[in-house]
MARSESE-422974 format. One record per residue (C-alpha): x negated, y negated, z. Coordinates in steps of 0.001 Angstrom, whole numbers, padded with zeros to 6 digits, always signed. Example, Ala and Ser with C-alpha at 12.3 -4.5 7.8 and 13.67 -1.06 7.14 Angstrom:
<recs>
-012300+004500+007800/-013670+001060+007140/
</recs>
This chain:
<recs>
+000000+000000+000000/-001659-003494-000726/-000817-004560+002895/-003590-001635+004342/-006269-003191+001670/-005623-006759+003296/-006813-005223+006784/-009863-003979+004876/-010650-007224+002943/-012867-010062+003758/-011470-011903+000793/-008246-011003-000236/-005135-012612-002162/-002190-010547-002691/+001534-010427-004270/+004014-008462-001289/+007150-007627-000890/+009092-005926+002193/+012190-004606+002483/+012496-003452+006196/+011222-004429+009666/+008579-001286+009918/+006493-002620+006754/+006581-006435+007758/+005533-005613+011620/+002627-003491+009636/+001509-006293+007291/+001429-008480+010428/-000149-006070+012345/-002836-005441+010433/-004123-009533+010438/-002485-011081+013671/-001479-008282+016774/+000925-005881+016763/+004454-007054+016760/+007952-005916+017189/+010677-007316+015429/+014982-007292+015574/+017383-008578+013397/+019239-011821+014774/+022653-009565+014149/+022248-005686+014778/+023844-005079+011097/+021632-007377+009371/+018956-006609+007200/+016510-008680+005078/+013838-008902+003039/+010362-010974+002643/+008281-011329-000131/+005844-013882-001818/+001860-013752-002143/-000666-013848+001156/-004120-014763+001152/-007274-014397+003588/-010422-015824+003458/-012917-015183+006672/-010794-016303+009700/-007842-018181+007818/-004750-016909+006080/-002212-018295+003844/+000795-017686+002255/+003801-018844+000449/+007135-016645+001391/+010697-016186+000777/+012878-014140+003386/+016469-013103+002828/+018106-012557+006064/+017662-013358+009905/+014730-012054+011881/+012889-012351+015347/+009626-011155+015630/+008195-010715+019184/+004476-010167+019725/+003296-007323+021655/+000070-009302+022151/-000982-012828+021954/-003556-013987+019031/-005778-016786+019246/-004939-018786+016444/-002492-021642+015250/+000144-021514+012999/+001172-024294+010632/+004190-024148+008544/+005983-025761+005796/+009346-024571+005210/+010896-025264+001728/+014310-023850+002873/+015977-022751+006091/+013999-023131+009364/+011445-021137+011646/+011451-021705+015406/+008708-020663+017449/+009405-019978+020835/+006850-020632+023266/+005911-020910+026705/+006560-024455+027273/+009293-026480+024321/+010224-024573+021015/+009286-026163+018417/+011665-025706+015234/+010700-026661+011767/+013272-027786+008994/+012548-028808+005220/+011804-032197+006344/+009627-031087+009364/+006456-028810+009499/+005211-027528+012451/+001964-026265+014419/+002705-023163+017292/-000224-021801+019187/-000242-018201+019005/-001572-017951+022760/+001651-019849+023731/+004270-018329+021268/+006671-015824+022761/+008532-015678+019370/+009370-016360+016206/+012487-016635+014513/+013634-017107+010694/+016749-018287+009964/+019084-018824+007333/+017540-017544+004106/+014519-019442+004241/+011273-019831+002020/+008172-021247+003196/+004090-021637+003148/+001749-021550+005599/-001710-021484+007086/-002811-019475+009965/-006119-020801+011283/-008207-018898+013839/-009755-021052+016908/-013026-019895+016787/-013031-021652+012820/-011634-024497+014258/-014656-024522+017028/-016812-024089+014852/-016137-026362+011925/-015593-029542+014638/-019068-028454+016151/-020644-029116+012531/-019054-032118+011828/-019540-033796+015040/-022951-032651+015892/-022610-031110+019566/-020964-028141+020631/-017140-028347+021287/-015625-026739+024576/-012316-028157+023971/-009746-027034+021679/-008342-029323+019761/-004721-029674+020677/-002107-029887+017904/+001130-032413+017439/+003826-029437+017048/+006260-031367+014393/+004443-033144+011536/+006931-035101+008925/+006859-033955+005298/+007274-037043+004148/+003949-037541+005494/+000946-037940+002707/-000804-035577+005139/+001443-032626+005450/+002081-033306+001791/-000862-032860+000980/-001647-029645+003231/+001299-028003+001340/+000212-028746-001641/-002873-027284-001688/-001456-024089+000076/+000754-023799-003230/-001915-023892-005198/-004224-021430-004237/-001518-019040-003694/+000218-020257-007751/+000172-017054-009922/-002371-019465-011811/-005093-019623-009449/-004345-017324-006525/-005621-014074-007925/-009012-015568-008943/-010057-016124-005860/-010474-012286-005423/-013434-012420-007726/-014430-015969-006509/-016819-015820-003362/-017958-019479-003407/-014824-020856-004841/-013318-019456-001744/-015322-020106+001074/-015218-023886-000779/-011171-023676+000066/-011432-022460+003504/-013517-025521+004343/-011459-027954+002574/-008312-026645+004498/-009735-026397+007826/-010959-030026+007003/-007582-031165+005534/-005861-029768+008937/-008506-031761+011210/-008238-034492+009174/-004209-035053+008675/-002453-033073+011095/-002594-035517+014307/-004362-033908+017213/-006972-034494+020000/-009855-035044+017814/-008013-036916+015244/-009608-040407+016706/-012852-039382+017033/-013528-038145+013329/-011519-041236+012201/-014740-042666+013024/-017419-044650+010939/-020002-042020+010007/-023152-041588+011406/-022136-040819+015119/-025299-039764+016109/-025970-038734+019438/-028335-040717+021241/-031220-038608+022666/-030185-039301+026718/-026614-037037+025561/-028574-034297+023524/-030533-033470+026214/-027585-033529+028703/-025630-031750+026657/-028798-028746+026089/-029518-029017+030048/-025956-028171+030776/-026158-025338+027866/-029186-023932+029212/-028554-023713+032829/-024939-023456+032924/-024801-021782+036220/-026729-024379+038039/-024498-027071+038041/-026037-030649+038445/-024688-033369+039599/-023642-036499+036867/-026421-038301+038465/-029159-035813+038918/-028475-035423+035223/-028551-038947+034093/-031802-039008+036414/-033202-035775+034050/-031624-037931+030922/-033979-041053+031994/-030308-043133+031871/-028119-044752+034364/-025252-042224+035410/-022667-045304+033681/-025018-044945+030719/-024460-040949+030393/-020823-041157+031091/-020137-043814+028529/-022290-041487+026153/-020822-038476+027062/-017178-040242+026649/-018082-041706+023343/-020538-038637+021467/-018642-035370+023104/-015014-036725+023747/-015015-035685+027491/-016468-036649+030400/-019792-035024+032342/-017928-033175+035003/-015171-031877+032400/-017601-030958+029903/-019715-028791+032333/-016216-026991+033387/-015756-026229+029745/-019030-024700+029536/-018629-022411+032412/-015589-021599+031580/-016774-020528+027864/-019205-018817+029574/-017011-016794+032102/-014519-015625+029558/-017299-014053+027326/-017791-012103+030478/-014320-011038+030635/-013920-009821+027512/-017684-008152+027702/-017184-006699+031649/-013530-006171+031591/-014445-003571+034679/-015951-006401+036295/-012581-008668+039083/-011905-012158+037847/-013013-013317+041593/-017052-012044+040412/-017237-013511+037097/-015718-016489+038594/-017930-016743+041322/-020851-015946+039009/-020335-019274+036723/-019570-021807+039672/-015945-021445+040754/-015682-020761+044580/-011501-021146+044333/-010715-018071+042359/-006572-019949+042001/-007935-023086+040626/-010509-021317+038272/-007466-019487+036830/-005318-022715+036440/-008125-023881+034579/-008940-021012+032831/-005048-021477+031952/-005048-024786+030650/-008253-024283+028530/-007246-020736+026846/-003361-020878+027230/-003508-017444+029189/-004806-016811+032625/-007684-014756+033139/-006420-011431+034082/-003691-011644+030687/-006923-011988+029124/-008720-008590+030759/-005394-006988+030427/-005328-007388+026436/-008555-006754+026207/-008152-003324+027306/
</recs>
């Protein structure tokens, strides 16, 4: 079936098409986390078809569903969601608001927060499904220092925005019968798109960052913040004070928190937190044998509560959700 090839494919663009709940909980499956899904009426059935794409971390796809569907994840994935419905509406439900797109209205769910998903009323959309590590990773290039904090999402974008126009656009494109299947023989062409729509998303879609790479280019770092920012990388567990590291910056502790707040976004204190944290959940997942109190302890956090209502706020899950879908 061409839904088992996309599990198997680094680079992959595909026509589908679905006819009951077992083969679309597979195709999802195979990309996102396993899923279980229930028509909205127990006598309903319905259909989804259209053409799906993945390229190293991001998927897209343009799709038409007949029918009404919820689809409940049997495991959270680390990823957001932005779609652009051309005809009925999606609503995601998650953990704190729903958020409920419409042809005028896209939207952006975090799939750490998203409980469910519904389709209703015949609808046809496209999307993109960005992973957070590309979204890490991309910000870190473009800004020049590592990035602890994810960037945070406005959940309803308007499609009479040039933005979300523009997003859509291109996500009809590359999944047009014109184009789409080239990119299967395409390596460069398609690493060039996954770029350009992580980019477009930083870019147009408003969200925590969205100030900070509105502005001028160069933002270099001045050298008193690089070698903050490497002293807190290196020795993450030691924990120095804002002024013992303005002292090993040769600064003023004013001058490193004005640095800090303009060049990383965040201030000292927060951005050490971030790093401990980043370093205590790669523990998790690598020691899931090991209690949340140890690995907590081990990076700094004496309160084992408040380093989970961090943990929470940073990751969208708390710390043992996090051991417990690991294993």
């Amino acid at each position: 079936m061409p839904e088992r090839a996309l599990a198997r494919s680094v680079q992959s663009v595909v026509n589908f098409e679905l006819q009951d709940a077992d083969g679309l909980a597979e195709h999802i499956g195979q990309r996102f986390a396993p899923v279980r899904i229930e028509p909205i009426r127990a006598a309903d059935r319905f259909t989804m078809s259209g053409t799906y794409g993945q390229v190293a971390g991001i998927d897209f796809s343009r799709s038409r569903v007949q029918g009404e569907f919820r689809i409940f994840p049997k495991r959270l994935y680390d990823g957001v969601f932005f779609m652009f419905p051309g005809a009925g509406s999606i609503v995601f439900q998650q953990s704190r608001e729903n958020v409920m797109s419409s042809p005028t209205t896209a939207v952006a769910a975090e799939g750490l927060a998203c409980r469910s998903m519904e389709f209703l009323a015949d609808s046809s959309f496209c999307g993109v499904v960005i992973d957070r590590p590309v979204f890490a990773g991309r910000l870190s290039a473009l800004l020049g220092h590592p990035v602890v904090e994810k960037p945070v999402f406005q959940p309803a974008f308007d499609m009479a925005s040039g933005g979300a126009s523009a997003l859509r656009a291109l996500v009809m494109c590359i999944t047009g019968p014109e184009f789409g299947p080239q990119l299967n023989r395409m390596s460069l062409t398609a690493e060039r798109i996954r770029e350009t729509l992580v980019d477009l998303v930083l870019e147009t879609w408003p969200n925590s960052y969205s100030e900070i790479l509105r502005r001028p280019a160069p933002m270099i770092a001045p050298q008193h913040v690089k070698l903050a920012v490497d002293f807190v990388h290196e020795h993450a567990q030691m924990i120095p004070s804002g002024t013992e590291l303005a002292a090993l910056s040769g600064v003023s502790l004013r001058a490193l928190q004005q640095g800090f707040r303009r060049f990383v976004g965040v201030s000292v204190g927060a951005y050490q937190r971030q790093v401990r944290l980043e370093r205590a959940r790669a523990d998790l997942l690598r020691e899931p044998g090991t209690s949340v109190e140890e690995i907590a302890l081990r990076w700094g956090f004496t309160n084992a509560g408040r380093f989970s209502r961090y943990f929470k706020a940073a990751y969208g899950i708390f710390p043992t959700e996090l051991i417990r879908r690991k294993t």
